[in-house]
N, C-alpha and C positions, 0 to 999 in steps of 0.2 A: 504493500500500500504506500503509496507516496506520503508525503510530508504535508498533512491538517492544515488547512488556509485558518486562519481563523479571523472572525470577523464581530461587529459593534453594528449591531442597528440600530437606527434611532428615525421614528415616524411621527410628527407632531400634527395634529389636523388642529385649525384655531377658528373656531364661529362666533364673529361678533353680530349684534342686532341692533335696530335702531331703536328699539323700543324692549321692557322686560318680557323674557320667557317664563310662563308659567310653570312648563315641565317640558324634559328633553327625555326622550325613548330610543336608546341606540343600539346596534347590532356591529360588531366589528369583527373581522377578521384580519387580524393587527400580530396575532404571535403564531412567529412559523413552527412547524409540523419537525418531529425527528423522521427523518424515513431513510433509503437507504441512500448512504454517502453524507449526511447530514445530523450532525447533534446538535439538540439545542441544550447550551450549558444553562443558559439562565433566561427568564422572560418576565414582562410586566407590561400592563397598565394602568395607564394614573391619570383618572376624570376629575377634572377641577371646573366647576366645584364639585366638594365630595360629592357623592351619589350617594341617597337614600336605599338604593338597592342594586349591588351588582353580584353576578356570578357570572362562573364561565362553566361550559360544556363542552363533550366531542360531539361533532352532529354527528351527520349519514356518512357525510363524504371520509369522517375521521380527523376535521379540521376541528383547530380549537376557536371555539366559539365565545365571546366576550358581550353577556346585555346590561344594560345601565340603564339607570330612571334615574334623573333629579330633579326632584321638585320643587325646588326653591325657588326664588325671584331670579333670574339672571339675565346678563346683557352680554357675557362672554362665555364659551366653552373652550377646553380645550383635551384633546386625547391626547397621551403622550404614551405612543408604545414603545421600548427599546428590550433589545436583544442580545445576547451574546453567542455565537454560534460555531463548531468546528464544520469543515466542509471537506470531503476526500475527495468528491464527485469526480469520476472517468466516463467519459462516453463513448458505449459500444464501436469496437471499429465496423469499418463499411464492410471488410469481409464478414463478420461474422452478422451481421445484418442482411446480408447476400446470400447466407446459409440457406432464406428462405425462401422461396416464389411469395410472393404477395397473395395469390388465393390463397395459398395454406395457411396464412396467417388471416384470414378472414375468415378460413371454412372452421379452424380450431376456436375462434372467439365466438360463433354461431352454439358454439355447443356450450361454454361457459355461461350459467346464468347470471355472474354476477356481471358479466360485462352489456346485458342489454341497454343498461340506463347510458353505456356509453356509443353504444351504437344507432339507438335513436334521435330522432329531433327532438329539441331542449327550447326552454323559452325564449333566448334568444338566438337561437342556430336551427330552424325550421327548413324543410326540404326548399332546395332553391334551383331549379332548372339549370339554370346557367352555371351554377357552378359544377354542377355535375356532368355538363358538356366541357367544362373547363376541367377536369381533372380523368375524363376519358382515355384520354388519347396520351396518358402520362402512365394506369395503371394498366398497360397490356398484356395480354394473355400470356403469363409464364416466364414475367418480367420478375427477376431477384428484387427482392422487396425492398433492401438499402438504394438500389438504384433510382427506385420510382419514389419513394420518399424524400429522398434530397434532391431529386429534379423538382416535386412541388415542391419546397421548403425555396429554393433555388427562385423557380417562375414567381412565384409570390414573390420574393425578395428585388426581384427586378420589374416586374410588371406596377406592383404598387409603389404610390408614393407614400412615402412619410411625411405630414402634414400635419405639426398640431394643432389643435380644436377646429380641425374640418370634423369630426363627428362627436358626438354624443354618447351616452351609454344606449339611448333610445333609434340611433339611427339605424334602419334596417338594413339586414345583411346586404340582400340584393342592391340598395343603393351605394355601399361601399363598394361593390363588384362595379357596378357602371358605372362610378367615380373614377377607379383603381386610385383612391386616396384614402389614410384614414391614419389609427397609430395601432400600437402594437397589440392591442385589445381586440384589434377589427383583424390584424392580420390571422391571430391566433385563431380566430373564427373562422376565418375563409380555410383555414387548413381544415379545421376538424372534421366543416361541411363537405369538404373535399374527400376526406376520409371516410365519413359516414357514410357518403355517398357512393362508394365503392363496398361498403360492408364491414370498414374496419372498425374497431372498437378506439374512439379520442377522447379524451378532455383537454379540459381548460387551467390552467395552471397560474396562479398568483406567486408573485416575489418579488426580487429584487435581483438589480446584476451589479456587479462590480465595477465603477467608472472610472476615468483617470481624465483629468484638465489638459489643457493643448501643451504642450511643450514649454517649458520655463514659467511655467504659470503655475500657482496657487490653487491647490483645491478647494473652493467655496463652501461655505457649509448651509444646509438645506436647499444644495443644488439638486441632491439627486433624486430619483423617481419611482414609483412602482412601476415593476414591469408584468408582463404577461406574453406566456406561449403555449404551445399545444404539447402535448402528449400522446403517442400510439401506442396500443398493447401487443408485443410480439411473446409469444410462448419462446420458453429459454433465456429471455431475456428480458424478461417483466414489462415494465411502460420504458420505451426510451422519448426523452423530452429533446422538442424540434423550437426552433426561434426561427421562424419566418422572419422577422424583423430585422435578424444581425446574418439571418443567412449562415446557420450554424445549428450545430446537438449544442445540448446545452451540459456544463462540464461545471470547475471546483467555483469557476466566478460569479454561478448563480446560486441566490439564496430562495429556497421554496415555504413558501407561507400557509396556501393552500390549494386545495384542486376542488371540482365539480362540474360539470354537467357545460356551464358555460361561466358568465362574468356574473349571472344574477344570482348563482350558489354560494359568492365568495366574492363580493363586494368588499373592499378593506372597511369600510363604514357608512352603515345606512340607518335612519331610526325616522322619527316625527318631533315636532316642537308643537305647544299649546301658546302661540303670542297672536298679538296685534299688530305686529311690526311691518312693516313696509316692505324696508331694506335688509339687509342681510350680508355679507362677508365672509367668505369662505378662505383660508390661506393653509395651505399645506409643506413643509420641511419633511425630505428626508436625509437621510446620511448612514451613508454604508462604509464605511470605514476599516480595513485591512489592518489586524492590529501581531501581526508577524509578516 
């Protein structure tokens, strides 16, 4: 095993309002997962103002789950999750990825029950025509499965642009296919529907990746960002994790948070407010930090 990356997160969401909040209802997916390649040494978070009632759970997915209520008067929130984490993560090489045809690895998930939820349409990854014509002519008959997996991981990665706040959590799939714009949240989509699309079993994958500033420059602090990418299930070789976005598997410089179905199983933070307020402020810091 190679030498443990080890790593500091730190994820700050800050909501001010123009007027007092009665009560705030939140749902977070803020502390990442140990699974394999990945330990988590330490995790926390910290709602200010105190919260009246918090706990966390595993859900379905097996992600750790964080709900809060505060009922007090307020004008500010603030989540602070941070992390301590080791990471070993190697990704499968292409031979052994090539071990398989791609039907075989669709006909073996067909018989797995627990892989249906990832082989169907999801609330936000619904059957989409087009991209099923778009991933055709990629997964052909008898084609080694590493091949045709990094060719779409590859075509996405070139076809699309990266553009932030061209879309939303709400934009639909199909509109970011006839864009070919979006960010790393739409790409991971168009892969999975890609995948579904042919029979294979995907999800949706939340974390973080490792960044570094331009040359001779200072790393900033609350520059960095949540990322997301997809996941396939191959037999022998459990889910291996694709980044459409970097055009790459994903290895020791990602940190995983959690998985589901699509982005609406594993929202980093979603809940309700009881106020009057007009306006509202949203501000987000994270920082992913290499601390060997």
């Amino acid at each position: 095993m190679t030498q443990p990356r080890e790593y500091q997160v730190r994820h700050l969401t800050e909501y001010t309002y123009s007027d007092d909040v009665s009560a705030s209802y939140g749902r977070a997916h803020l502390l990442p997962r140990s699974t394999e390649g990945q330990q988590v040494v330490e995790s926390s978070v910290v709602v200010t103002p105190e919260p009246d009632e918090m706990r966390s759970h595993v859900d379905f997915f097996g992600n750790n789950s964080t709900y809060y209520a505060v009922r007090s008067s307020h004008t500010e929130l603030t989540v602070n999750a941070t992390s301590t984490l080791r990471i070993w993560r190697e990704p499968p090489s292409l031979a052994a990825m090539n071990a398989y045809a791609w039907e075989s690895v669709r006909d073996h998930a067909a018989e797995e029950v627990t892989m249906h939820a990832y082989r169907l349409p999801s609330p936000l990854i619904p059957p989409v025509a087009e991209l099923a014509a778009y991933a055709a002519p990629i997964f052909t008959p008898g084609r080694p499965f590493g091949d045709a997996v990094m060719q779409l991981v590859s075509q996405i990665h070139t076809d699309f642009e990266y553009v932030s706040g061209s879309t939303t959590v709400k934009t639909p799939l199909l509109e970011v296919f006839e864009n070919r714009r979006g960010v790393c949240q739409d790409f991971a989509h168009t892969a999975i529907a890609c995948l579904r699309s042919v029979g294979l079993p995907a999800r949706y994958v939340s974390g973080y990746l490792e960044t570094q500033p331009p040359p001779g420059q200072k790393k900033l602090q609350g520059t960095d960002a949540s990322h997301a990418w997809a996941s396939v299930r191959v037999p022998g070789l459990e889910w291996v994790d694709l980044d459409p976005t970097n055009n790459q598997l994903v290895d020791a410089r990602y940190i995983v948070t959690a998985w589901g179905r699509d982005y609406s199983d594993v929202p980093p933070l979603k809940g309700v407010i009881l106020t009057d307020a007009k306006k509202s402020t949203l501000k987000v810091g994270v920082d992913v930090t290499r601390t060997n």
